[in-house]
C-alpha positions in Angstrom: 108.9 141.3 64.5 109.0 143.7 61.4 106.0 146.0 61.6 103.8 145.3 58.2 101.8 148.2 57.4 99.4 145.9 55.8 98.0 143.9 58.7 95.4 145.6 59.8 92.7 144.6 61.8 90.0 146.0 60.1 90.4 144.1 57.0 89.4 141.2 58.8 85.9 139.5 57.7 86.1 137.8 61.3 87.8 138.9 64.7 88.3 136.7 67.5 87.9 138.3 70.8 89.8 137.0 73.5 89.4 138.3 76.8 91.9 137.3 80.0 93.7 138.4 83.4 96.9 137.5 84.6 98.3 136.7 88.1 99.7 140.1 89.8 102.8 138.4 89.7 103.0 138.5 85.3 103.3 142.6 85.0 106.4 142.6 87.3 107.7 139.4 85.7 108.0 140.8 82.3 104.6 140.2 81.1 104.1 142.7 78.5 107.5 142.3 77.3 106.8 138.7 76.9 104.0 139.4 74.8 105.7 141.9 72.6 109.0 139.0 71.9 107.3 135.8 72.1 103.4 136.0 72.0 101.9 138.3 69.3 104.8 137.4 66.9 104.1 133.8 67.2 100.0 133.9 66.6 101.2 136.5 63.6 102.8 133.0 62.2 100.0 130.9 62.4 98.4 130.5 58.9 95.1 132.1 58.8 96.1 134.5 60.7 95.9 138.6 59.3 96.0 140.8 62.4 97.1 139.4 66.2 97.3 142.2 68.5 97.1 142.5 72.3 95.7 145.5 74.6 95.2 146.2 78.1 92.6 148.0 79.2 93.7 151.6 81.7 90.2 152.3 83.3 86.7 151.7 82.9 84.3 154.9 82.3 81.6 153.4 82.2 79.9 150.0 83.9 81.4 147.4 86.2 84.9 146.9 86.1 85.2 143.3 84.1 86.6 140.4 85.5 89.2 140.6 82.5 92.0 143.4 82.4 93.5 142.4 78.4 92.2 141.4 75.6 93.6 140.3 72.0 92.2 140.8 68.5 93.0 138.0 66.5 91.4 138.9 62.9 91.5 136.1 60.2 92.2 136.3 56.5 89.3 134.6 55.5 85.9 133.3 57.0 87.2 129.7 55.9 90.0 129.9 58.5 88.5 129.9 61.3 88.1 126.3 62.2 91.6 125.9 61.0 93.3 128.7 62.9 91.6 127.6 66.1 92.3 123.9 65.8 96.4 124.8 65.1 98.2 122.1 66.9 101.3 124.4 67.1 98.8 126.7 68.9 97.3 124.5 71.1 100.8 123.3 72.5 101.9 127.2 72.4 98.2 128.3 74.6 98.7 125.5 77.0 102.4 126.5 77.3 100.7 129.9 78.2 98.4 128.5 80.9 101.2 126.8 82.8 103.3 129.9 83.0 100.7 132.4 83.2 96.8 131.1 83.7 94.5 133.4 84.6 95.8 133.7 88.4 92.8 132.0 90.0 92.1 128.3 90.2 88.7 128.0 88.5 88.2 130.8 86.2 84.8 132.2 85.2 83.0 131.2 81.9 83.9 134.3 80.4 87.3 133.6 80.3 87.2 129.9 79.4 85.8 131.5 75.9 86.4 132.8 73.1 84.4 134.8 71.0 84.0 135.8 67.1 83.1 138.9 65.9 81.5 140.1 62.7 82.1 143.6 61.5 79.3 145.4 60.5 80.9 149.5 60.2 84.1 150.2 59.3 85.1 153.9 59.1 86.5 155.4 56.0 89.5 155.8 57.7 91.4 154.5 60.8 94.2 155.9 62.5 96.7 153.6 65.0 97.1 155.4 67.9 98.4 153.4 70.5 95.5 153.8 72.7 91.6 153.3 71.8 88.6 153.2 73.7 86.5 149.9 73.9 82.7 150.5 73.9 80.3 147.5 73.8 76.3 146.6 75.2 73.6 144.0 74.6 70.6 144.2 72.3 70.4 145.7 68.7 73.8 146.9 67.4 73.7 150.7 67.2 74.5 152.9 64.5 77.8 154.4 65.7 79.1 156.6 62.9 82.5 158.2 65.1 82.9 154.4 65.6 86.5 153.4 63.8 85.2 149.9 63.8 82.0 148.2 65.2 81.4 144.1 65.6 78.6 141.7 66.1 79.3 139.0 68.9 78.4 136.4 66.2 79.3 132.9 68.0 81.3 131.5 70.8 84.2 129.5 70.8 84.8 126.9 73.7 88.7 126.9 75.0 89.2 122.9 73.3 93.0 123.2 75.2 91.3 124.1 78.5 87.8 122.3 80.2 85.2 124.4 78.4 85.8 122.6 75.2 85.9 119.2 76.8 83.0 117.0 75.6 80.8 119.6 73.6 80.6 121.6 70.2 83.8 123.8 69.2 81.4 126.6 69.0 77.7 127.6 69.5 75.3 130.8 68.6 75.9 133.7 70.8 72.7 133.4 71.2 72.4 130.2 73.0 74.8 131.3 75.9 76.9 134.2 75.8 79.4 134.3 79.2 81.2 137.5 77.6 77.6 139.1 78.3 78.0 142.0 75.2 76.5 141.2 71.9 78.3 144.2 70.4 81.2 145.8 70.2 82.8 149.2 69.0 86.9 150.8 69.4 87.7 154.6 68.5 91.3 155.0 68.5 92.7 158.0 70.0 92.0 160.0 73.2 88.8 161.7 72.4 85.8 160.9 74.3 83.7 158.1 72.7 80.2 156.9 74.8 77.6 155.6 72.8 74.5 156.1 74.9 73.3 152.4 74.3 76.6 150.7 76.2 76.9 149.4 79.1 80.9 149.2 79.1 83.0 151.7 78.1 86.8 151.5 78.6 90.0 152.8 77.5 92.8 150.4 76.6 96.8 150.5 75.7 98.1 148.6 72.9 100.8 146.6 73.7 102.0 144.9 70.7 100.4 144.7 67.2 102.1 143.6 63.5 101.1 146.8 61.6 102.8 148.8 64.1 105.9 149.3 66.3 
């Protein structure tokens, strides 16, 4: 895929945060490889669809270590495509596709992985650079002010995996506030190196992009 400058995630009015692990076989199999041809090109396709880009997190600074070791931003053009984008029956055959060749390396994953979850920004920094790395800082409660933040979100709603047995039987998506299995209600990235620990979170983490469309 041809990097477009002007694909940026923060020019997203909504995020989807999508947080996963992969069997130990994936990494020596080509995983991040895979990604970089076949995945972040093909959700850069779907309509709807501004910003798709996939990170792996390096270490955890702060709090527990999370059950999930990647995560994806998928930010959307407009607030209106949300129901659309998720619903894509190209992407529903493409996510199961992913499940049978990757899954998440145990039989019954934990709720926090069998959702999906939307953000809403509520800082964005004058400007942003795109280093390849960033560091992930999120916590429950109030969102803080965090002006060295490049870009802060809201855990506004969750989204329940439809293509997987979360979504079977039950609302597409609920309030974060009725049940929230990613357990953060906010979220916050600085790009670069520098140190970046909000006193209010309770995860702090660095992570390595791995592909992205405004980038190479």
């Amino acid at each position: 895929m041809i990097p477009e400058p002007d694909r940026k995630l923060e020019n997203c009015p909504l995020v989807i945060f999508i947080a996963y692990t992969v069997p130990a076989r994936a990494e020596p199999e080509g995983y991040s490889d895979w990604l970089r041809r076949v995945d972040m090109p093909f959700f850069n396709a779907i309509p709807g669809t501004h910003h798709y880009a996939n990170w792996r997190l390096r270490d955890v600074q702060k709090g527990a270590v999370p059950v999930w070791d990647y995560f994806d931003f998928q930010g959307l053009e407009t607030e209106e495509d949300l129901e659309r984008v998720w619903f894509n029956p190209d992407l529903d055959t493409f996510r199961k596709e992913w499940l049978r060749l990757w899954g998440y390396g145990r039989e019954d994953a934990p709720p926090v992985l069998r959702h999906s979850y939307v953000l809403r920004p509520v800082f964005r920094a004058d400007t942003i650079p795109s280093d390849p790395v960033l560091t992930l800082a999120a916590g429950t409660g109030p969102t803080p002010s965090l002006g060295d933040a490049d870009l802060v979100w809201r855990v506004e709603s969750i989204l329940h995996k439809h293509f997987g047995v979360s979504g079977r039987g039950g609302p597409w998506k609920t309030s974060s506030e009725d049940a929230n299995p990613l357990g953060l209600d906010w979220l916050a990235i600085r790009h670069g190196t520098k140190p970046f620990e909000p006193p209010d979170a309770t995860l702090v983490t660095r992570a390595d992009l791995i592909a992205a469309p405004d980038r190479t």
